[in-house]
N, CA, C and O of each residue as an XYZ file, in Angstrom:
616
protein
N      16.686     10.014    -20.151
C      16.297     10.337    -18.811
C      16.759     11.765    -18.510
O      17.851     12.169    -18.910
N      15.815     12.616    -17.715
C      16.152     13.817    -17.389
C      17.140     13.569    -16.122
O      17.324     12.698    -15.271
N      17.809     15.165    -16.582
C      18.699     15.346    -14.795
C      18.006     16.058    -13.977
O      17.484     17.117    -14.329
N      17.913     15.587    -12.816
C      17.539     15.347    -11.637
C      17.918     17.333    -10.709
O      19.021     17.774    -10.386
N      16.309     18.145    -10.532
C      17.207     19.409     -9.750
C      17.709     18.668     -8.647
O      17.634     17.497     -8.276
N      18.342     19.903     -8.163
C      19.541     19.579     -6.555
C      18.156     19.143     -5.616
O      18.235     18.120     -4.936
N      16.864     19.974     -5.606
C      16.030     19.139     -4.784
C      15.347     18.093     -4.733
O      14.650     17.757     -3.776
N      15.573     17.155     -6.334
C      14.909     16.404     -6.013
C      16.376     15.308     -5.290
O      16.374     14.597     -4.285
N      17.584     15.604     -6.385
C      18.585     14.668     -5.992
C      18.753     14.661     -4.119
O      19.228     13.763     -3.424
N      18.216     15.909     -3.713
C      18.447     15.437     -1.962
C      17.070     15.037     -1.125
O      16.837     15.061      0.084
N      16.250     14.659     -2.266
C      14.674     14.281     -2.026
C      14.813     12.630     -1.951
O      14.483     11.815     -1.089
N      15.473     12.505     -3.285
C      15.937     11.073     -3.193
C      16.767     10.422     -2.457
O      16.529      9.252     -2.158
N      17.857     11.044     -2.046
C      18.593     10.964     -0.753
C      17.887     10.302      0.368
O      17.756      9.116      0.671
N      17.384     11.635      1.006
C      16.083     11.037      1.945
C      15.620      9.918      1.721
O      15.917      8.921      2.380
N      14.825      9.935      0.756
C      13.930      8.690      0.440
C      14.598      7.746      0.845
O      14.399      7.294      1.972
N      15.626      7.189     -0.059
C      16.681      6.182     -0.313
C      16.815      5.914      1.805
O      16.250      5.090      2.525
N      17.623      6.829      2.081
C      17.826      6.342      3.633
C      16.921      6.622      4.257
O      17.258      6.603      5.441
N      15.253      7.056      4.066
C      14.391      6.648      5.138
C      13.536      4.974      4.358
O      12.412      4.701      4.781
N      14.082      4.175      3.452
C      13.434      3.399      2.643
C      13.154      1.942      3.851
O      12.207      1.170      3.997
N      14.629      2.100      4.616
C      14.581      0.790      5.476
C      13.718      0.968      7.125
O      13.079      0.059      7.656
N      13.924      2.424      7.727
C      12.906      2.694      8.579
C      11.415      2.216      8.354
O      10.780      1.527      9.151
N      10.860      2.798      6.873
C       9.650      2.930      6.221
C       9.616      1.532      6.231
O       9.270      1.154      7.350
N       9.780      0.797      5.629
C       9.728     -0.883      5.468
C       9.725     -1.718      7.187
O       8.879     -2.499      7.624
N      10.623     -1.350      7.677
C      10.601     -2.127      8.932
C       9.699     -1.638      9.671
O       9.428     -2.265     10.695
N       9.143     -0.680      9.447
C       7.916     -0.397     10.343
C       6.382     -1.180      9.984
O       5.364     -1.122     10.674
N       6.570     -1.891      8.733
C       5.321     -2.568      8.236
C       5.044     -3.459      8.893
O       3.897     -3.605      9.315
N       6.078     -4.344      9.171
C       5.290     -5.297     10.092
C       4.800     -5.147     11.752
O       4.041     -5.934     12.317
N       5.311     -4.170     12.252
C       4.615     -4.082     13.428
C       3.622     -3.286     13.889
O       3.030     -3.342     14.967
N       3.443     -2.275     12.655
C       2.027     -1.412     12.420
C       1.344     -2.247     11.654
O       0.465     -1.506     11.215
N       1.167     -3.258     11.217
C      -0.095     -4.405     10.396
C      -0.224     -5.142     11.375
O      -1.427     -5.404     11.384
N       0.598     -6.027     12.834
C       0.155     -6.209     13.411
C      -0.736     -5.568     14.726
O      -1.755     -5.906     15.329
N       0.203     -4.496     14.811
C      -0.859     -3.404     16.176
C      -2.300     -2.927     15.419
O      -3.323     -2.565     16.000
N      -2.028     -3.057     13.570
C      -3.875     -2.953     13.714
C      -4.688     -4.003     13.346
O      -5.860     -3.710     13.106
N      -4.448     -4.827     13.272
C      -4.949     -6.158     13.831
C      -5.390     -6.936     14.914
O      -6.208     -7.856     14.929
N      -4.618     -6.346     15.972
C      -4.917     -6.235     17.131
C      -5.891     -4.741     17.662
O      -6.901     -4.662     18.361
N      -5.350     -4.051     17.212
C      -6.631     -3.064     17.614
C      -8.307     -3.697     17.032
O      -9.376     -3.452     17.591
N      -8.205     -4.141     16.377
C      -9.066     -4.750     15.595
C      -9.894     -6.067     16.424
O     -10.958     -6.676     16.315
N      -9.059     -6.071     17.029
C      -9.631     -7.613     17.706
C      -9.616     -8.644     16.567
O     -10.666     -9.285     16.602
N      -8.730     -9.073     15.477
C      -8.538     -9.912     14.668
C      -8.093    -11.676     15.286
O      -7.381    -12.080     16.206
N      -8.544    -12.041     14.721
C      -8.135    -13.554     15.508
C      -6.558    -13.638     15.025
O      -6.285    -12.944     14.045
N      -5.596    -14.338     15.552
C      -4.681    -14.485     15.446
C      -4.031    -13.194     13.960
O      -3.966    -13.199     12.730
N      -3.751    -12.446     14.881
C      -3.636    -10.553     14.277
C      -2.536    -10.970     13.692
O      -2.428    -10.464     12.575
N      -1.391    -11.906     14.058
C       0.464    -11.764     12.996
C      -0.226    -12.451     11.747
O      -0.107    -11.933     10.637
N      -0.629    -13.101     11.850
C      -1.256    -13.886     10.016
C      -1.912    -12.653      8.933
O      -2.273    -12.885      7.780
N      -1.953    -11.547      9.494
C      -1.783    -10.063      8.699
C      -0.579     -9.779      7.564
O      -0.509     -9.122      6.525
N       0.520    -10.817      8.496
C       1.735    -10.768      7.657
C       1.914    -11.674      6.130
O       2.217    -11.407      4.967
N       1.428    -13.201      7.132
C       1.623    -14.315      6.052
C       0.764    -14.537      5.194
O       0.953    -15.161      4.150
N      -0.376    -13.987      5.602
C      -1.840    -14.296      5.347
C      -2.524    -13.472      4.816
O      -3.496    -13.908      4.199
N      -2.333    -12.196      4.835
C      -3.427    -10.803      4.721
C      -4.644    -11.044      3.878
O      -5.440    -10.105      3.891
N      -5.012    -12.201      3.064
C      -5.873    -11.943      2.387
C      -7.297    -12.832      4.066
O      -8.490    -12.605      4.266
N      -6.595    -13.490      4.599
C      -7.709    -13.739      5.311
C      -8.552    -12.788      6.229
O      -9.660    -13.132      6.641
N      -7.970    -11.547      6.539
C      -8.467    -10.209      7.353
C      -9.558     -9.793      6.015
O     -10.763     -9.562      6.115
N      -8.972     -9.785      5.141
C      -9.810     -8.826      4.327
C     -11.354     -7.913      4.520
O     -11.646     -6.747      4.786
N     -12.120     -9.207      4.213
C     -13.482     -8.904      4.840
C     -14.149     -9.018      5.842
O     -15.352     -9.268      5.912
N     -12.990     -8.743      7.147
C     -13.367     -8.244      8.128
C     -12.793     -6.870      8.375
O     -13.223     -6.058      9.195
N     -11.621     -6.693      7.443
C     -11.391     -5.320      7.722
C     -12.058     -4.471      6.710
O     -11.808     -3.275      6.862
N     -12.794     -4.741      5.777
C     -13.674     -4.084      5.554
C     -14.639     -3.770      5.679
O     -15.015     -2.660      5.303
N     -15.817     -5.106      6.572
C     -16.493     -4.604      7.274
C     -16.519     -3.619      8.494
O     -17.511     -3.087      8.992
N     -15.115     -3.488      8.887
C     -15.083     -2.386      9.841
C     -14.486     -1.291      9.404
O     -14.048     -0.579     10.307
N     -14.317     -0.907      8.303
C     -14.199      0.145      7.433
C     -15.866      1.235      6.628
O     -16.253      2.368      6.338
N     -16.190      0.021      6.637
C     -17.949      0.246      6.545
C     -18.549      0.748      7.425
O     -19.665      1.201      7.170
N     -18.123      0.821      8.490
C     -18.712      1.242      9.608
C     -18.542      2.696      9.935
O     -19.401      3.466     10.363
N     -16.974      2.995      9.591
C     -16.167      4.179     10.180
C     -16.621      5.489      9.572
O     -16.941      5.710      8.404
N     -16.585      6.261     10.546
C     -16.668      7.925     10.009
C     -14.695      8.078     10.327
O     -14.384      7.591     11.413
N     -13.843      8.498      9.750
C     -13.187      9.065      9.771
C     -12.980     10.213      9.616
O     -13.516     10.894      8.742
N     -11.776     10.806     10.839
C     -12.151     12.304     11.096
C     -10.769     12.817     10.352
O     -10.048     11.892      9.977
N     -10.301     14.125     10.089
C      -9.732     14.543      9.642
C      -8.551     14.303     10.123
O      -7.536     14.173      9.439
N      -8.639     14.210     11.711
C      -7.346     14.345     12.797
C      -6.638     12.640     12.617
O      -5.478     12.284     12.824
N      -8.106     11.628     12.052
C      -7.673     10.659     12.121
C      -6.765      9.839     11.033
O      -5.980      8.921     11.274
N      -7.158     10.543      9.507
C      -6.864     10.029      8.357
C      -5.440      9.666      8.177
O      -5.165      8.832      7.316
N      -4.534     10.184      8.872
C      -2.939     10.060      8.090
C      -3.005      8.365      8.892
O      -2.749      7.376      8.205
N      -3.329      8.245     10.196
C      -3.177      6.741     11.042
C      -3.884      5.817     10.396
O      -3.442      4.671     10.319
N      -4.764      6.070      9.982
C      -5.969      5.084      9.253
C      -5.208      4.414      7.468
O      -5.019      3.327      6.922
N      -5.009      5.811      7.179
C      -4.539      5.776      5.674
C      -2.785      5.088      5.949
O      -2.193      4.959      4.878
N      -2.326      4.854      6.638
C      -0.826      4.489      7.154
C      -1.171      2.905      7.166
O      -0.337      2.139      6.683
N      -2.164      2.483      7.608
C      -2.598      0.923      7.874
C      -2.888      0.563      6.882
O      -2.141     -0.153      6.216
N      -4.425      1.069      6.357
C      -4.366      0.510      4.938
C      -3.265      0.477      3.902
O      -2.696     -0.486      3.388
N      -3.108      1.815      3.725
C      -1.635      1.360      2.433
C      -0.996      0.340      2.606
O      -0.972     -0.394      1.618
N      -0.493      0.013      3.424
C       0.498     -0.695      4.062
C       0.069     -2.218      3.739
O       0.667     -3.167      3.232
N      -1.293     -2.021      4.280
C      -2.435     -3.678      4.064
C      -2.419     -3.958      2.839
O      -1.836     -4.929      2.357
N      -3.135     -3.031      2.156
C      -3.185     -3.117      0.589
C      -1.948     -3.090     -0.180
O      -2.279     -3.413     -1.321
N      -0.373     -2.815     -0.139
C       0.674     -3.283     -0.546
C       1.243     -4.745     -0.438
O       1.932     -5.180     -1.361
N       0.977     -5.489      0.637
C       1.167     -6.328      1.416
C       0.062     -7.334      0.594
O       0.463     -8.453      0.275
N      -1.491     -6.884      0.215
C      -1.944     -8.049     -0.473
C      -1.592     -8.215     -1.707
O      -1.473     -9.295     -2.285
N      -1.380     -6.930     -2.229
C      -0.754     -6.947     -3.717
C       0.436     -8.136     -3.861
O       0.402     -9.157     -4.549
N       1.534     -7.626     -2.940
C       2.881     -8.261     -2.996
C       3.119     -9.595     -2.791
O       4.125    -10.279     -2.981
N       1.394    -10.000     -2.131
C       1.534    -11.482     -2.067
C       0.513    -11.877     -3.427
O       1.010    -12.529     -4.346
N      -0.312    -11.630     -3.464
C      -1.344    -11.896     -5.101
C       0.016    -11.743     -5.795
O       0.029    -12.822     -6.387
N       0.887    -11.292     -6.048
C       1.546    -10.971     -7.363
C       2.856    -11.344     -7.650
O       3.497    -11.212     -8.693
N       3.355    -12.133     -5.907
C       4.654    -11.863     -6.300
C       5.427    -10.641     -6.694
O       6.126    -10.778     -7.698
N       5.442     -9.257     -5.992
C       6.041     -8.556     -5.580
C       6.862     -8.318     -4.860
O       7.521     -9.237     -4.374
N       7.184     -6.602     -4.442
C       7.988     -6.335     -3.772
C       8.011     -5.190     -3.452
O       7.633     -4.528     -4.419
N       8.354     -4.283     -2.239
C       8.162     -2.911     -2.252
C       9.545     -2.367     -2.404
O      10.503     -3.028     -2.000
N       9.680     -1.361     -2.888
C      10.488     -0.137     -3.085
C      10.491      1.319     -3.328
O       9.472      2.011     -3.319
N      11.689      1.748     -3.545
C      11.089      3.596     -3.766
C      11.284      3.773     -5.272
O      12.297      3.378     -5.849
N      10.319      4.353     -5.848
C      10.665      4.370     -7.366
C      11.338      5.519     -7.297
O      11.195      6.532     -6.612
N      12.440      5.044     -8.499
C      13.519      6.091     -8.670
C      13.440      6.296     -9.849
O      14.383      6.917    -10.339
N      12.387      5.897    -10.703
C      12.378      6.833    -11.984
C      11.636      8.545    -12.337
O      10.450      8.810    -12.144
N      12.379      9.248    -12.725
C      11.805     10.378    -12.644
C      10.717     10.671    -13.797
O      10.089     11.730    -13.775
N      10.533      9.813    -14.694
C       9.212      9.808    -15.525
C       8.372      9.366    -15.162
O       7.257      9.728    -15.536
N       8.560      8.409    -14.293
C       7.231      7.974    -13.480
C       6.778      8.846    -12.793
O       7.357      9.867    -12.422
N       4.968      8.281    -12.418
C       4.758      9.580    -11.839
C       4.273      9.104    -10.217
O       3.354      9.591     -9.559
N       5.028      8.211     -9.901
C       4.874      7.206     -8.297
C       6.702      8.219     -7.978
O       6.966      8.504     -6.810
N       7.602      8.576     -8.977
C       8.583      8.902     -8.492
C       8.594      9.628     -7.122
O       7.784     10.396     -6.603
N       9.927      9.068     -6.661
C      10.180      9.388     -4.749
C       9.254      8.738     -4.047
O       9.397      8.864     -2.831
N       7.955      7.798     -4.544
C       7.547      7.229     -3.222
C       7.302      5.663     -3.159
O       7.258      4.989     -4.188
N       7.170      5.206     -2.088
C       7.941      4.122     -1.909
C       6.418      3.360     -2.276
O       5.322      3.707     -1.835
N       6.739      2.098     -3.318
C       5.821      1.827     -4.066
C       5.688      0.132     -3.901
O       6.473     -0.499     -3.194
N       4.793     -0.381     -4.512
C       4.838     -2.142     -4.795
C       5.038     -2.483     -6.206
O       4.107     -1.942     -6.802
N       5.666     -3.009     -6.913
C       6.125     -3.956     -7.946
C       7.165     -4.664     -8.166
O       7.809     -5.231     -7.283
N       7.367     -4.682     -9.143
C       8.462     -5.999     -9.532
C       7.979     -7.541     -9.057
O       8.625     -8.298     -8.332
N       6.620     -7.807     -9.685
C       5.641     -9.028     -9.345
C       5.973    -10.021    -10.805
O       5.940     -9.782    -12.012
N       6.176    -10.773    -10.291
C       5.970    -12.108    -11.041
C       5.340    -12.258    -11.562
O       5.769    -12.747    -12.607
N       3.836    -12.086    -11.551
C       2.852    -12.258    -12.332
C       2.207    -11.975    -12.528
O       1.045    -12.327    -12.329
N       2.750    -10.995    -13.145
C       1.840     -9.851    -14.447
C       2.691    -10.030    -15.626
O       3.620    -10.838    -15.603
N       2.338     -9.098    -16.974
C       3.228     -9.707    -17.943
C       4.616     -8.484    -18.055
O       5.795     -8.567    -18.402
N       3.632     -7.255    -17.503
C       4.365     -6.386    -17.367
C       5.808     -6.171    -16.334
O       5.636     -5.679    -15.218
N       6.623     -6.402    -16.595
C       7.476     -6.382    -15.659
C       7.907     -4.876    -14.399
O       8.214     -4.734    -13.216
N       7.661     -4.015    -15.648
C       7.436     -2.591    -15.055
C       6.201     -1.799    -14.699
O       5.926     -0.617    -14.493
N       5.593     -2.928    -14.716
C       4.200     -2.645    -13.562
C       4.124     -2.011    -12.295
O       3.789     -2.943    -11.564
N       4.246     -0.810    -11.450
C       4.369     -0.215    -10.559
C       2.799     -0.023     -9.331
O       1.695     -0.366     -9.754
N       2.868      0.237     -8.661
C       1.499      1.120     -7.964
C       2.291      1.710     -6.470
O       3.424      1.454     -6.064
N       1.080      2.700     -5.777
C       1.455      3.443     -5.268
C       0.298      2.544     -4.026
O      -0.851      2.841     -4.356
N       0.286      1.820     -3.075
C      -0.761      1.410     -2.270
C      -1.413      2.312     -1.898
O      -2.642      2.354     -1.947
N      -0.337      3.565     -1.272
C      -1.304      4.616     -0.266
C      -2.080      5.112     -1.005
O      -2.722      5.958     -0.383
N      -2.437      5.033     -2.218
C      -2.874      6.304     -3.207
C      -4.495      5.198     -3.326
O      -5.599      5.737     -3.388
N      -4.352      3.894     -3.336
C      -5.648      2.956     -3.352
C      -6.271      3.489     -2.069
O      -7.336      4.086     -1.913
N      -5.228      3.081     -1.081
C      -5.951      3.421      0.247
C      -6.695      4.791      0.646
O      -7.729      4.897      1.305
N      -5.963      5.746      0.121
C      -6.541      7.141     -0.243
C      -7.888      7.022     -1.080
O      -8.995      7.500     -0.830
N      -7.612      6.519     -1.769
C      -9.263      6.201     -2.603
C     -10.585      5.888     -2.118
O     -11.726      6.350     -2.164
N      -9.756      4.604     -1.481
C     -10.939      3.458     -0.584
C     -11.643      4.440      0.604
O     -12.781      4.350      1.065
N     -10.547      5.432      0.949
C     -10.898      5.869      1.721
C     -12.033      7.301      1.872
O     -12.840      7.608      2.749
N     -11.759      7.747      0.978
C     -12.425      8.730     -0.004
C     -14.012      8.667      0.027
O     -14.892      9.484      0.298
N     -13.991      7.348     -0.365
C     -15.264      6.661     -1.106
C     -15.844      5.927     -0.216
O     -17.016      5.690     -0.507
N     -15.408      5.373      0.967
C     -16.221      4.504      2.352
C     -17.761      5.777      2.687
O     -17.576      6.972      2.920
N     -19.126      5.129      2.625
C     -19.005      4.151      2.743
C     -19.264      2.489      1.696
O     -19.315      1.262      1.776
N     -19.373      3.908      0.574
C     -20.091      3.486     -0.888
C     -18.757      2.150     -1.337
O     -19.112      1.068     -1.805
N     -17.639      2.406     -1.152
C     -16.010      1.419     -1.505
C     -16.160      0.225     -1.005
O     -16.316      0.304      0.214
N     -16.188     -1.009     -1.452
C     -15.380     -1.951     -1.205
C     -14.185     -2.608     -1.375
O     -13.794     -3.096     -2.436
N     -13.402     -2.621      0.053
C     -12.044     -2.964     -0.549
C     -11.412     -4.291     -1.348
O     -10.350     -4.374     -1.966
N     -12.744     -5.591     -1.045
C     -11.853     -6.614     -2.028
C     -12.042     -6.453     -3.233
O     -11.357     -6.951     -4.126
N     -13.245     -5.548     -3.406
C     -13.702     -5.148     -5.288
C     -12.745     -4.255     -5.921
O     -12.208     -4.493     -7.003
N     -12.569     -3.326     -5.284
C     -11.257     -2.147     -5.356
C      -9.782     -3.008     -5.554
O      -9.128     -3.044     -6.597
N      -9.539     -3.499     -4.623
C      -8.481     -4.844     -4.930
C      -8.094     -5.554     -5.967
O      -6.958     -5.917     -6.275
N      -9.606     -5.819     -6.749
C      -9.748     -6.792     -7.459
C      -9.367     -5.832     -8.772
O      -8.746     -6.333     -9.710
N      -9.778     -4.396     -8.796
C      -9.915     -3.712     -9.623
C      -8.300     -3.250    -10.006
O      -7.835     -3.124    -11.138
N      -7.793     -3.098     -9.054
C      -6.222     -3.023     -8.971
C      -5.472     -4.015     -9.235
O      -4.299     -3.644     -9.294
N      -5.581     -4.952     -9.395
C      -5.465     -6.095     -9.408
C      -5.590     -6.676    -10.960
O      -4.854     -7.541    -11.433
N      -6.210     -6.298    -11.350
C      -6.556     -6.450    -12.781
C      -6.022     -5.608    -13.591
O      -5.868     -6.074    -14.719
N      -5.688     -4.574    -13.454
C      -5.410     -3.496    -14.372
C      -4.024     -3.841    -14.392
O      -3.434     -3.914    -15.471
N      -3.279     -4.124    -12.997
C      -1.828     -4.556    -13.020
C      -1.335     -5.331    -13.942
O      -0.388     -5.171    -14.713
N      -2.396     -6.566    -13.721
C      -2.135     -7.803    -14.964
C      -1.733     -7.238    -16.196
O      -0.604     -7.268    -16.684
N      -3.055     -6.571    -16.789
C      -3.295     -5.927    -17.717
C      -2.668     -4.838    -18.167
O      -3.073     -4.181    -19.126
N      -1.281     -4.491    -17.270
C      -1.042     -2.812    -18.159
C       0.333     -3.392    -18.867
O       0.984     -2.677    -19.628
């Protein structure tokens, strides 16, 4: 393993103590967009997320997103799409702290049960960045599925 410059060691710092802010904010930004959403019973986002799915992608299908809007939009999804992973897989989120990785410093989903890979990693926001990219041509449970598979598989 390489040593770490002084910026990343106070990069990781950060990270490390903004890790529990970042996390505790998931559940009450998956429910406020659920509710923006007009979702039927919006907290089952938490226990449940795979039942929103294809309704939040049909209203993803819909959207022009504007430039001013992307960091709020892309903040929900990641968040969504970590959250289905971590339940499909038996996961968990954290900040990767390996510096060969290349998710290093950001706060990621793995350590799932069931895949074979144990060091199976992903980056959600970086799907959601995708999905988002690509709306309105993307679908997110196919994209999902696609992520989803490769995990198994790496």
């Amino acid at each position: 393993m390489r040593d770490l410059s002084n910026e990343e060691r106070e990069e990781l710092a950060r990270r490390r103590a903004g890790f529990e802010d970042f996390f505790s904010e998931l559940m009450p930004v998956l429910v406020d967009f659920a509710e923006r959403l007009n979702l039927l019973e919006p907290q089952m986002i938490l226990t449940d997320p795979e039942r929103h799915l294809e309704t939040i992608d049909a209203f993803m299908e819909r959207q022009v997103v504007k430039p001013e809007d992307r960091s709020w939009i892309l903040t929900r999804l990641g968040y969504y799409v970590g959250e289905i992973l971590v339940h499909r897989l038996g996961g968990c989120w954290f900040l990767c702290e390996a510096p060969s990785s290349r998710y290093f410093l950001r706060y990621v989903v793995g350590k799932f049960s069931r895949v074979r890979n144990p060091n199976a990693i992903l980056d959600p926001f970086q799907v959601a960045a995708a999905y988002l990219d690509d709306l309105p041509r993307c679908r997110l449970p196919e994209l999902l599925r696609e992520v989803e598979n490769e995990l198994k598989n790496a």
